[in-house]
C-alpha positions in Angstrom: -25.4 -30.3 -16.0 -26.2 -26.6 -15.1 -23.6 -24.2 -15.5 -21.3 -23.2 -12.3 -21.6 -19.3 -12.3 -19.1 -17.8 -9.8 -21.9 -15.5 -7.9 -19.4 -12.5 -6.8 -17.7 -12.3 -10.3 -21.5 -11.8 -11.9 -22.6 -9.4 -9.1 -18.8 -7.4 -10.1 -19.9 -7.7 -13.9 -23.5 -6.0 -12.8 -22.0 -3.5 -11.0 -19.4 -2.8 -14.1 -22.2 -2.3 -16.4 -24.0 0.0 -14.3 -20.8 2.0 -14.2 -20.6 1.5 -17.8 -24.1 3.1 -18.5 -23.5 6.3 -16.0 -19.9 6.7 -17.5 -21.3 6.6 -21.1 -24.9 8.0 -20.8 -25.0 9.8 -18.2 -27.1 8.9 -14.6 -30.3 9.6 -15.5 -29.8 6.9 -18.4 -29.0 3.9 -15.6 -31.9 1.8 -14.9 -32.4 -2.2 -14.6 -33.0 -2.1 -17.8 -30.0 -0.6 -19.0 -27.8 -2.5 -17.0 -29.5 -5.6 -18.4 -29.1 -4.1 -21.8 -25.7 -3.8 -21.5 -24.6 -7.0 -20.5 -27.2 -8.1 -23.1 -29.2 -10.6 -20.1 -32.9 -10.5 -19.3 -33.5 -7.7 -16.6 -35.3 -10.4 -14.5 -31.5 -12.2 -14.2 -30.3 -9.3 -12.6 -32.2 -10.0 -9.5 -30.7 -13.4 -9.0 -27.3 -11.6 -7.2 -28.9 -8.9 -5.9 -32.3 -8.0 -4.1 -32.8 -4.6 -5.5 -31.7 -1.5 -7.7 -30.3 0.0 -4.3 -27.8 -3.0 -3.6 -27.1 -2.6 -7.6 -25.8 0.5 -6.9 -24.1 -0.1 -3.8 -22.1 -2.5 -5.5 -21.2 0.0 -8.2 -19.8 2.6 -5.8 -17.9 -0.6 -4.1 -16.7 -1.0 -7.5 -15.0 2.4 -8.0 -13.5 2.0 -4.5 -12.0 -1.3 -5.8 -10.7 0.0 -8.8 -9.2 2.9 -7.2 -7.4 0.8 -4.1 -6.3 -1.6 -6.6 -4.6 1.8 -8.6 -3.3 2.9 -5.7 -1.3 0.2 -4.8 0.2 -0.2 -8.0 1.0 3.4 -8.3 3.0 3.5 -4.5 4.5 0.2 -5.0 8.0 1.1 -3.3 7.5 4.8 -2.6 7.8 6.2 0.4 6.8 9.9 2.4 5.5 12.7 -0.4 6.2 10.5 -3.4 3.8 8.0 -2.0 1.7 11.0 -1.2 1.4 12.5 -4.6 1.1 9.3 -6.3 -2.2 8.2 -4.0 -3.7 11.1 -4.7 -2.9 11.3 -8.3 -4.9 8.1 -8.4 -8.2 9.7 -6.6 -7.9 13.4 -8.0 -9.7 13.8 -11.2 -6.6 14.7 -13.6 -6.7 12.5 -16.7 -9.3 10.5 -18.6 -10.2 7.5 -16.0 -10.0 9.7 -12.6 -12.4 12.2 -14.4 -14.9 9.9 -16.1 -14.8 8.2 -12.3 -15.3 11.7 -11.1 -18.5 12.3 -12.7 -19.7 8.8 -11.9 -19.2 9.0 -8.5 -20.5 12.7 -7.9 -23.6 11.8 -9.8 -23.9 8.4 -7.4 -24.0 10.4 -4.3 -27.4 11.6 -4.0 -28.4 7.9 -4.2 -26.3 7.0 -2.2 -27.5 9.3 0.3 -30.7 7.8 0.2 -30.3 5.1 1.4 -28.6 6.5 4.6 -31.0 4.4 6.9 -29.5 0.6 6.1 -25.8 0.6 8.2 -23.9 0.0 5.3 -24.5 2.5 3.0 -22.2 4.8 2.9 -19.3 2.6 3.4 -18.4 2.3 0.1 -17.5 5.9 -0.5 -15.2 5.7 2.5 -11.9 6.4 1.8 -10.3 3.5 2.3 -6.8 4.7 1.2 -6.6 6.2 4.9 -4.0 4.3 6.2 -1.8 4.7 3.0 -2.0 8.6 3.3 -1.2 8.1 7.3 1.7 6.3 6.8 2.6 8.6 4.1 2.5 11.8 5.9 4.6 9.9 8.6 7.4 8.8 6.5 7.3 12.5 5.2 7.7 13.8 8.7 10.4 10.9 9.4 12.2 11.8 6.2 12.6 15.4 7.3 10.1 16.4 3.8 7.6 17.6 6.4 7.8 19.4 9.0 8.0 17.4 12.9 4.8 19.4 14.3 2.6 18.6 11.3 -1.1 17.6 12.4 -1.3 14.5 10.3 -5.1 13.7 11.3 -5.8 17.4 10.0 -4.2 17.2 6.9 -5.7 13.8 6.0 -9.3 15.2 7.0 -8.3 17.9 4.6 -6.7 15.5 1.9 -10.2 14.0 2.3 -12.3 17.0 1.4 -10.4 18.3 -1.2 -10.8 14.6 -2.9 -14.1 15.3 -2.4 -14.4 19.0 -3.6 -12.1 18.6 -6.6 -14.1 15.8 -7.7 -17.2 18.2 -7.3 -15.4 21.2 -9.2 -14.5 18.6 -12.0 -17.8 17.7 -12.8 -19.7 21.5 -12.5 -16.1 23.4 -13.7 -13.3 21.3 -15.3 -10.1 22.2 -14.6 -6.9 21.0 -16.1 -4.7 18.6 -13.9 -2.4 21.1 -13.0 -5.7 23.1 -11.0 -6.4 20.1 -9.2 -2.7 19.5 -8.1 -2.4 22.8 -6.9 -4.7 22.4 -4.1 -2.7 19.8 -3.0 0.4 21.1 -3.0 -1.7 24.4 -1.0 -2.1 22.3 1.8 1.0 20.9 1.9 2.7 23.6 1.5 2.4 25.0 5.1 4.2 21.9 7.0 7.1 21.2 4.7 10.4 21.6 6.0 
């Protein structure tokens, strides 16, 4: 009787090992080969979950996302306003071992992910799914008096966003300690608090 494979754990184990290469050797080490190599299959097998290197790496940078959601939501388990604030983004900015090593992963991901612009769903999974979390975040602050009433919530997540973004940029071309990268995010916070 053949063996009953579960087809989305094996494409999440692909995607883990291509994470595993980049995190370990670096991006210009990952290749089908490599992946194969590290889960110790034939690169040929690879090709039964996925059509292509591309939708390998798609799945990689959906992996990251789903790492960092599911870290997110253990991290603001029953927090509320700024606490849930600084705990999201404490789980996206790159300030100890796993948020860095994800840092340089990720920026190293994005010019391939950029190339493959054209197909609809390509940049979705470097969206920042945690939206919603920091929107109700920002409102409880606001509700909770820890922000101030007139605080432009869609502008301060847009610049939550880039910041995310940029400090995960600095991390990989100038690390900084923790503290740097928590800095800018008490800079832009600092403005609307009441």
């Amino acid at each position: 009787m053949p063996r009953i494979v579960d087809h989305d754990e094996r494409r999440r184990q692909i995607a883990e090992a291509l994470l595993a290469v980049a995190a370990r050797d670096g991006h210009e080490s990952v290749s089908s080969r490599a992946v194969a190599k590290e889960l110790g299959v034939a690169t040929g097998s690879l090709w039964h979950y996925f059509d292509g290197f591309d939708e390998v790496v798609r799945a990689a940078a959906a992996e990251v996302t789903r790492r960092t959601d599911t870290r997110i939501a253990a991290a603001t388990d029953g927090l509320r306003g700024l606490d849930r604030l600084h705990a999201l983004m404490r789980e996206v900015l790159p300030i100890d071992d796993d948020t860095r090593t994800e840092a340089h992963v990720v920026v190293g991901f994005w010019g391939r992910l950029a190339a493959l612009a054209p197909t609809p769903d390509a940049g979705a999974p470097t969206l920042a799914t945690w939206q919603d979390s920091i929107r109700l975040a920002l409102a409880e602050a606001v509700d909770d008096g820890e922000l101030r009433a007139d605080t432009p919530a869609d502008a301060v997540m847009a610049l939550l966003r880039s910041i995310t973004y940029g400090q995960q940029i600095v991390e990989v071309t100038e690390p900084q300690p923790a503290a740097a990268h928590l800095a800018v995010l008490d800079s832009i916070l600092a403005p609307w608090r009441a």
